[in-house]
N, C-alpha and C positions, 0 to 999 in steps of 0.2 A: 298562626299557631295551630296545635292541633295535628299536628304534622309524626308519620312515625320514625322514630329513630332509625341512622343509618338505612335511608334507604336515598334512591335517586329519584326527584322529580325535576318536571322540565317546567321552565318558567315565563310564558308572554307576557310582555306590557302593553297593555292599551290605551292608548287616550281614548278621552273621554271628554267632552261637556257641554254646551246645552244645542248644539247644532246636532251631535248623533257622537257616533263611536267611530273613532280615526283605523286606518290600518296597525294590525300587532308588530312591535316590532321583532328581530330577529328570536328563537326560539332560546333560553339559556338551559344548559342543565347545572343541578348543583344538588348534594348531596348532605341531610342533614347530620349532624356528629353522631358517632360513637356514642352511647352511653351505658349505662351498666346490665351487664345481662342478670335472666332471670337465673330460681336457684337450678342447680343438679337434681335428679330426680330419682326416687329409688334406690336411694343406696343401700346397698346390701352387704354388708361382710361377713365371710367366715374366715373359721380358723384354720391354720397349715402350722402351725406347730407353736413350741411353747414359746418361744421368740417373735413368731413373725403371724399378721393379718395378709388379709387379700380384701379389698376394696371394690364393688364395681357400683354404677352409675348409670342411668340414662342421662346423655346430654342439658340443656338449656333449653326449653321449648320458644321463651323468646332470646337468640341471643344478642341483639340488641349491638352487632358487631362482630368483625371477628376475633373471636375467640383465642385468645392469646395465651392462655391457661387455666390448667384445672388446680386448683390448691387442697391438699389433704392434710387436715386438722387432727391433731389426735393428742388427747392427754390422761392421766390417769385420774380412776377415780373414786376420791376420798383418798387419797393417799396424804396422810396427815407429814405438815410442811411441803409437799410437793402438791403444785400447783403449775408446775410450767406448761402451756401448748406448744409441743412440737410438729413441727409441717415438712410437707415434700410437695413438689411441684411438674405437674405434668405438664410436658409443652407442648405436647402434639394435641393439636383440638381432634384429631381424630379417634385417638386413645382415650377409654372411656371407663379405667381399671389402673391400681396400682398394687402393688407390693409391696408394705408394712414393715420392717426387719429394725432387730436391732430393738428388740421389748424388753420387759422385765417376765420372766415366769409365773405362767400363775395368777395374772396381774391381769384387773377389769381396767379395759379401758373404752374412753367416749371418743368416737370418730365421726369425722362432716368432711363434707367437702363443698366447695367453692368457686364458680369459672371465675374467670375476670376477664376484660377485653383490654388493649390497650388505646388508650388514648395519643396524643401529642404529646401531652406533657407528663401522665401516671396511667397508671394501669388501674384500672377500673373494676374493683372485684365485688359482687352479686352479693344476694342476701345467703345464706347457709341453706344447705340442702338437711334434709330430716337428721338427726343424730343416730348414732347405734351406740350400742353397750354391749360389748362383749369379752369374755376372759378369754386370755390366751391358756393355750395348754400344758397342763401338769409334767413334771420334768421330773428325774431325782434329785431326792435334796440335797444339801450339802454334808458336813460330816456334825454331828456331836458333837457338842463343847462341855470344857470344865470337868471333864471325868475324872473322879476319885473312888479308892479303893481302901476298903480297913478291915480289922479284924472286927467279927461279932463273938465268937466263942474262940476255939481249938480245930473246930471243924467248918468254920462259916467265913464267910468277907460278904459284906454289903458293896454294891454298889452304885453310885449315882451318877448323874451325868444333866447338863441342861437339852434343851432342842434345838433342831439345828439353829442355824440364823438364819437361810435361807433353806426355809421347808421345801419351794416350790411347788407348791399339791400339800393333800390333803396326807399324813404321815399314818398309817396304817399298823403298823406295829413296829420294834425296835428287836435289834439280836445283838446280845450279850457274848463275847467270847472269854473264856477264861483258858488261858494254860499254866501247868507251873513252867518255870523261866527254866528249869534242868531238865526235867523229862520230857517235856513240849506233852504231857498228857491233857486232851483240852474239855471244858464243857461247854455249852451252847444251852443258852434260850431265848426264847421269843416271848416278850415284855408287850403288854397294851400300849397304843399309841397315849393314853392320855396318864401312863406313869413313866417317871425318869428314875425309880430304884428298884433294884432286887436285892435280896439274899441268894446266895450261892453255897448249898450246903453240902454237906457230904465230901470234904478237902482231906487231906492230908496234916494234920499238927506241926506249927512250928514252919510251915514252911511257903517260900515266896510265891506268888502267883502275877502274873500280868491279865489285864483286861484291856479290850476295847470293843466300841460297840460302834453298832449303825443304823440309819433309820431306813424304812421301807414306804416307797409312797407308790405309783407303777414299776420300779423296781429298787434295787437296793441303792444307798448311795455310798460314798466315800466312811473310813473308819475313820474314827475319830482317835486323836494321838491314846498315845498307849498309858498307863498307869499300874504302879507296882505296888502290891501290900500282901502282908503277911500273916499267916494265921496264929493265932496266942501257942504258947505254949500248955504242952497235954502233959494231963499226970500220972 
């Protein structure tokens, strides 16, 4: 016992008993198993875009075998009802870094990674290397939903709208377009990120207008479908 894993040692027998110690017999060698290496070391990741990590590593200081893969762990976090860990699988022991793709925007996520050696029968994977946390990068968001449009006065139309469903980042402000639907004559405003209505004054009486808006996070994103209303009639 006492012996270290996966390594070669060479083995004599000797008799032995109460006249003295006989000749060794021939030399054996024999090598003891495979077993689980230690963890990855240093991991470190940053960011390459709103999609995708980059991963790297120091090795297995003991690896206890060789090295048969590197496993990358990665799930989101606190994302309420998702809980799943997704993985990728490096097979070259020599590669000591992966490529992350395929995220959610915007979205923190907890990364480890993990060697394993193989055995005979399974593959032997190690305790966890350090965890990281970190958010992927801010993207445009999607478009506005539920926008409506009405009369306030003769001269006015309010309008509302909810936020996107995928912000992606942090939503910085909103821009309002209005035109009437005959003259294409337009107005434009830029709305606080943490309100979804305007008044739009100063219109023409009696007469139809379309709107549609968008949000702004690094830059603008899609317009959200269009919406028609009408100003009261003027006396």
């Amino acid at each position: 016992t006492g012996l270290q894993p996966h390594t070669l040692y060479v083995v004599r027998i000797v008799p032995v008993n109460r006249r003295g110690r006989a000749a060794s017999g021939y030399p054996v060698r024999v090598s003891t198993a495979v077993t689980y290496p230690s963890s990855p070391r240093n991991l470190k990741v940053t960011v390459t875009s709103s999609t995708s990590l980059f991963a790297s590593w120091v090795k297995s200081e003991t690896p206890n075998g060789p090295i048969d893969a590197y496993n990358v762990y990665f799930q989101i976090v606190d994302a309420a009802g998702e809980r799943v860990v997704m993985s990728l699988q490096i097979t070259d022991m020599f590669v000591t870094s992966a490529n992350i793709t395929g995220l959610k925007k915007f979205t923190m996520y907890k990364v480890s990674v993990r060697a394993a050696n193989k055995a005979i029968t399974a593959s032997l994977e190690g305790p966890t290397s350090n965890f990281v946390e970190i958010q992927t990068a801010q993207d445009v968001p999607s478009a506005p939903v539920s926008l409506s449009i009405g009369a306030v006065d003769d001269t006015s139309l309010h309008v509302t709208w909810l936020p996107p469903l995928a912000p992606n980042g942090i939503i910085m402000f909103y821009q309002v377009f209005i035109a009437e639907s005959v003259t294409s004559v337009s107005a434009t405003q830029n709305i606080s990120a943490n309100a979804t209505k305007t008044v739009i004054k100063g219109l023409t009486a009696y007469t139809t207008y379309t709107a549609i808006v968008r949000a702004f996070t690094i830059d603008f994103g899609n317009f959200s479908l269009p919406a028609d209303g009408s100003t009261d009639e003027g006396f």
